[in-house]
C-alpha positions, -999 to 999 in steps of 0.1 A, spaced: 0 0 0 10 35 -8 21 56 19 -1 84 12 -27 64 2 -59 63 29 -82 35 32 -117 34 51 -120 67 67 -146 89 74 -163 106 49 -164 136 66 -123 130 63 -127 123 23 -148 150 17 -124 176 36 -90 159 20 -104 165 -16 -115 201 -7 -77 206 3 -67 192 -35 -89 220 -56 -91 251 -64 -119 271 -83 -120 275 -116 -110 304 -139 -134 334 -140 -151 356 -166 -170 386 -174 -207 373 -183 -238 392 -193 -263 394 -169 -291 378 -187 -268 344 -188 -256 350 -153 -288 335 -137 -276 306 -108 -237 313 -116 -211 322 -90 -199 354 -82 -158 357 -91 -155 392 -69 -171 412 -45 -196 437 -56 -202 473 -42 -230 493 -52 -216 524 -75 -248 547 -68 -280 550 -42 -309 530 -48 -329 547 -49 -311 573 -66 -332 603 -52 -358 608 -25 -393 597 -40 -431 593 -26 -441 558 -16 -477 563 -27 -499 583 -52 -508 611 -35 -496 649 -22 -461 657 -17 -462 693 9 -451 706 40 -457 690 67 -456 725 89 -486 737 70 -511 713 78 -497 707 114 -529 724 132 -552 707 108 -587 688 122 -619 674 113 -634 711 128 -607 733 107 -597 711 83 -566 728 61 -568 734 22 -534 742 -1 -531 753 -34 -518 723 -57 -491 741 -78 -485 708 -106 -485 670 -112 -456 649 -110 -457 616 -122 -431 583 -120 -406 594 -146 -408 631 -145 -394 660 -118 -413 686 -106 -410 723 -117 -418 743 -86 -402 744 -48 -432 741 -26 -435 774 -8 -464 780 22 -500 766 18 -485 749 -18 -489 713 -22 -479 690 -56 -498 659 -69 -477 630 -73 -478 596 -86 -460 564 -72 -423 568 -73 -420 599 -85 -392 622 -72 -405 638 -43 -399 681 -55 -381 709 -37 -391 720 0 -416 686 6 -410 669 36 -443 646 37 -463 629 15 -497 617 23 -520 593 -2 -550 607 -15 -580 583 4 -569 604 33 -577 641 15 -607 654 1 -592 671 -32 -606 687 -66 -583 696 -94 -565 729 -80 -569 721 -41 -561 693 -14 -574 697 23 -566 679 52 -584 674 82 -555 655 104 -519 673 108 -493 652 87 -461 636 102 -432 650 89 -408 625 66 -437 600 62 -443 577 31 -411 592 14 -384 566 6 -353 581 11 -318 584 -15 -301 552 -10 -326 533 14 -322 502 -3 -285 505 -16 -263 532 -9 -230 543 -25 -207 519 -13 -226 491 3 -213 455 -5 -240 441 -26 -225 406 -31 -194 387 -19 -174 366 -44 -185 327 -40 -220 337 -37 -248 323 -65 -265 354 -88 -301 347 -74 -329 366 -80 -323 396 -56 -289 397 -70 -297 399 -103 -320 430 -98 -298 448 -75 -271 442 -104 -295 454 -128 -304 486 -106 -269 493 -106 -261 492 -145 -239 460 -140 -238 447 -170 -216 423 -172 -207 408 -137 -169 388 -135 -184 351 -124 -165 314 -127 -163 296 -155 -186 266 -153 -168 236 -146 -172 208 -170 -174 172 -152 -170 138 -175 -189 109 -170 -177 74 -172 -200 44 -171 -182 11 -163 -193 -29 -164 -204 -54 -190 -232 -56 -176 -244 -20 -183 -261 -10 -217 -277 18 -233 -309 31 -230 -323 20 -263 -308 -16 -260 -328 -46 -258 -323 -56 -221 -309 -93 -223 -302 -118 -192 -276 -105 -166 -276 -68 -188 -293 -40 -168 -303 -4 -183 -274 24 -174 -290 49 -151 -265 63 -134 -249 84 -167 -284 98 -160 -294 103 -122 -255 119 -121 -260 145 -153 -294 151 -134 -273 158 -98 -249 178 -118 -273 201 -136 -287 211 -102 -257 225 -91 -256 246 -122 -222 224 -132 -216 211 -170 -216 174 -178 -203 156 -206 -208 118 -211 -174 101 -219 -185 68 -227 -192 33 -213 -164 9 -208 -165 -32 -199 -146 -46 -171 -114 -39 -187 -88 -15 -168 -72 -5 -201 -106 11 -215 -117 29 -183 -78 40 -186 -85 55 -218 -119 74 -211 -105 82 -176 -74 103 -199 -96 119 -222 -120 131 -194 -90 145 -178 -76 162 -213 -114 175 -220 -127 184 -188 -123 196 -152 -134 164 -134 -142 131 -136 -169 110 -124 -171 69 -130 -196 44 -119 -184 5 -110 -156 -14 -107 -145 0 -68 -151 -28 -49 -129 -62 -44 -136 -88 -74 -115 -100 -102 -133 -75 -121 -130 -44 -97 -105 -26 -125 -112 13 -119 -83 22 -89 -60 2 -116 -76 24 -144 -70 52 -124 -27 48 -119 -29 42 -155 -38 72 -171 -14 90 -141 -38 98 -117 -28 97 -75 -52 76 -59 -54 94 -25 -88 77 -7 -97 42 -16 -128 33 4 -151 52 29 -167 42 62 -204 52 47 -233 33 39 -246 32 12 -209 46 -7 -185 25 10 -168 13 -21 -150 43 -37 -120 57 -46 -108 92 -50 -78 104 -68 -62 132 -87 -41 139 -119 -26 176 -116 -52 198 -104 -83 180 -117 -100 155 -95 -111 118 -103 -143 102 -86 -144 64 -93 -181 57 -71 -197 23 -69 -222 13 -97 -246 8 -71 -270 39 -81 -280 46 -45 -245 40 -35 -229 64 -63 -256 91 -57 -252 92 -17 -211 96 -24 -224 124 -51 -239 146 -22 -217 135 6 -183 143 -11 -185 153 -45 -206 177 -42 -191 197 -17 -153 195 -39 -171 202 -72 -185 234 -60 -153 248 -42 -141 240 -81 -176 261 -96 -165 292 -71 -189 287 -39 -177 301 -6 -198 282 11 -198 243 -2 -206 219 30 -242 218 32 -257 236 68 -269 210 90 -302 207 103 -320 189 130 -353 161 114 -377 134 133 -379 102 121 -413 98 112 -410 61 116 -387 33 129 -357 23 111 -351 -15 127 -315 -16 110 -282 -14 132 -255 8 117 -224 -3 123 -207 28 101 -224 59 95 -256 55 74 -273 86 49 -307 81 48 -328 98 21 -360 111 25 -387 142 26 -386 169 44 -422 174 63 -431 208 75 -464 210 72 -467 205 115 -444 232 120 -418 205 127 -390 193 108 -399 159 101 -382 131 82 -402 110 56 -383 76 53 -390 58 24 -387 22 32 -372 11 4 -330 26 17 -309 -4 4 -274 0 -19 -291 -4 -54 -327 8 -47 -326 40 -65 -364 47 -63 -361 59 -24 -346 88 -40 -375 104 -61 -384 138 -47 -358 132 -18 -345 166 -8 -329 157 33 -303 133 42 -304 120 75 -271 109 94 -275 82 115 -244 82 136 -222 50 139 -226 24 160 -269 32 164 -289 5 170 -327 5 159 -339 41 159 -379 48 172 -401 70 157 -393 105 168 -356 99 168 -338 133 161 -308 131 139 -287 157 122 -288 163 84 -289 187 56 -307 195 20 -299 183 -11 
């Protein structure tokens, strides 16, 4: 065995080993429209106020508020309405005494207004306004740089270009924001027992899903994928396709062939086409079987061909590497609290991910458990969005059990 070469450790360990190995991908200047769900490459400061000038929050008056200050439902106040500003427009006159303006709904609130008021509380005709209440001064105008002001840090670098990013951007004429490059990961799909979707499924042959359910995960995270190919139990093919993903992409991803038989070729595949196999097998179930490498600066990920297996490793530990690589400050998921919302009669003697639902409709974060949680049972994982870590060692868990987790 290779010195540096680490054999059934925690996953936690894997995961954090890996993240040590990459680094994020190059950046580039983007326009906004295609930035939707990509990663910021810098931090952003706004360059103006948002808004950029004081303006009413309401159709309505814009006045002084001194002038209607001894107003009442016995001596109700009247002023003179000097123009009409609408959204778009600035208003012509400085409101002197007993003056008012009619203005529309973000509109820039004129010249010696302090107040705005909305127009179910007035009585008004075309040339006047009265009051019968005194008006609080400052009210229902939103004020130069409320929102954003001149300076403020909009975004940090490693953050995603959500919505409310994407209009602040916008409301600052950032055009064209600098975000990472979007990393391109290879798929490999390994065994002679796998074939393609449009094959006729013979005896022993089964369908290959996993190209599939992995381009699926992928897409989620907003990362590339591009299918490399499928190769037999042969270490000199999965060699090959292991090279060119390395030559064409950032990272690789390979399914079968990590376990212990005769025809368990993918860590010999790997020291092949040059990689370093750092990690071979994790204390995890399902995703024991595994092994983890690198070639330069671009990681490998050989999972098991188990699909249940392969996708738990996904979110566990190639997830959280894969988005360090796309950019994202933060890439280990935040961890949550669930209730099992029934037993789970099964001893763990490593840890164990369980997929599920998350239930909130009690107020509660509960955890749906699909019954069906074993290595190759890829069904449990339709509309899963928790995983729930059952620590090792457990015994049977009861209903009500709470366990830590997080969101996938």
């Amino acid at each position: 065995m290779k010195n540096n070469l680490l054999t059934d450790i925690k996953y936690e360990n894997a995961r954090d080993l890996l993240l040590t190995k990459v680094r994020p991908v190059l950046s580039e200047k983007t326009i906004l429209t295609e930035c939707y769900g990509r990663i910021l490459a810098q931090d952003l400061y706004a360059r103006e106020n948002n808004p950029p000038f004081d303006k009413s929050a309401y159709d309505g008056y814009a006045l002084r508020a001194a002038d209607v200050e001894n107003a009442s439902q016995q001596k109700p106040v009247t002023l003179r309405i000097v123009e009409y500003i609408p959204a778009g427009s600035v208003g012509q006159y400085s409101l002197g005494p007993q003056t008012a303006a009619r203005i529309a709904t973000g509109a820039p609130v004129p010249q010696g207004a302090d107040s705005v008021i909305n127009f179910e509380r007035t009585i008004f005709t075309e040339k006047t306004v009265t009051f019968s209440a005194p008006v609080k001064k400052g009210v229902n105008i939103i004020r130069a740089g409320e929102d954003i002001a001149a300076g403020d840090l909009l975004a940090k670098s490693g953050s995603v270009i959500d919505p409310g990013t994407a209009g602040s951007l916008a409301a600052q004429g950032v055009s064209k924001p600098e975000v990472y490059k979007i990393p391109s990961v290879g798929i490999i799909s390994t065994g002679n027992e796998i074939i393609d979707l449009d094959d006729s499924v013979q005896d022993g042959k089964i369908r290959n899903s996993n190209r599939y359910m992995l381009a699926a995960a992928l897409s989620k995270l907003g990362i590339a994928s591009r299918y490399l190919g499928r190769a037999g139990d042969s270490a000199a093919d999965i060699s090959k396709l292991i090279s060119r993903g390395i030559d064409e992409c950032d990272a690789v991803i390979s399914t079968g062939g990590v376990s212990v038989g005769d025809f368990d070729l993918t860590a010999d595949a790997m020291e092949m086409a040059g990689a370093e196999i750092l990690i071979k097998g994790v204390l995890l179930k399902p995703g024991m079987a595994c092994a983890y490498g690198m070639k330069g600066q671009k990681p490998i990920f050989a999972l098991s061909g188990n699909p249940a297996s392969a996708i738990t490793s996904f979110y566990a530990i190639v997830s959280p590497v894969l988005k360090k690589m796309a950019g994202w400050s933060a890439v280990i998921p935040d961890e949550i609290s669930v209730s099992l919302n029934s037993a789970f009669s099964k001893r763990s003697q490593y840890t164990r991910l369980l997929r599920g639902k998350l239930d909130l409709s009690d107020g509660t974060a509960r955890f749906e458990l699909p019954m069906k949680q074993g290595n190759a049972m890829l069904s449990s994982f339709i509309g899963s969005d928790v995983i729930a870590i059952i620590p090792a060692g457990s015994a049977d868990l009861p209903a009500g059990t709470q366990l830590k987790g997080f969101l996938i």
